[in-house]
C-alpha positions in Angstrom: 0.0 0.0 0.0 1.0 3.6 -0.8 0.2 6.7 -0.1 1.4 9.4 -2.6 1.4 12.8 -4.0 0.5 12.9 -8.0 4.5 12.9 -9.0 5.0 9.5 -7.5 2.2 8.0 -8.8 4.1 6.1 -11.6 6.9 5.1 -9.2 4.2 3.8 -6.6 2.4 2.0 -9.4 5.5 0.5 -10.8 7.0 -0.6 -7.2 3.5 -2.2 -6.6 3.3 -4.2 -9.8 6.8 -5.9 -9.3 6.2 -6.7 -5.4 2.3 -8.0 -6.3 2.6 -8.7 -9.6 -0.6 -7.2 -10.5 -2.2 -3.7 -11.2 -3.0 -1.7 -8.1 -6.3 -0.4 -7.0 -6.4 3.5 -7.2 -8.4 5.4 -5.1 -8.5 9.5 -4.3 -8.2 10.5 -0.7 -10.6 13.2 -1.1 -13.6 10.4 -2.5 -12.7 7.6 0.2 -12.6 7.2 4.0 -12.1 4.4 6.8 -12.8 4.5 10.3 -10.3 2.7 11.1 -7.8 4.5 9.3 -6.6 8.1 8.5 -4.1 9.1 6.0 -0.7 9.9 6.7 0.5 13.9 6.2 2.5 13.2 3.6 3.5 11.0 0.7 5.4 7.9 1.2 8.5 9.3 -1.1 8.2 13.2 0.0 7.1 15.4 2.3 4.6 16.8 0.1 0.5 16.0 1.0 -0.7 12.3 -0.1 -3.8 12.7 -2.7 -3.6 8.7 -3.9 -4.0 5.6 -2.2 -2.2 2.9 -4.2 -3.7 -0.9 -2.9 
C-alpha cells in the first residue's frame, strides 16, 4: 500500500506491480474514507501532502 502525492504515482504503481505482480487499485483521498484509518500527512517518497492511495 501507498500513499502518494500525484508525482510519485508512476513510481508507486511501478513498485507495486513488481512486489504483487498485479495492477494496483487507485483510489483519491478526497472520495474515500475508513474509520479505522486516517491518511498519513505526507506522501510515502516526500514530504509533500498524499492525494492517492495505491492498494
Amino acid at each position: 500500500m501507498y500513499v502518494i502525492c500525484e508525482d510519485h504515482l508512476e513510481q508507486a504503481i511501478e513498485e507495486f506491480v513488481d512486489v504483487y505482480e498485479s495492477p494496483p487499485d487507485l483510489y483519491h483521498l478526497d472520495k474515500v474514507s475508513f474509520t479505522d484509518w486516517t491518511a498519513p500527512s505526507h506522501c510515502d517518497f516526500c514530504p509533500r501532502p498524499p492525494i492517492f492511495l495505491v492498494v
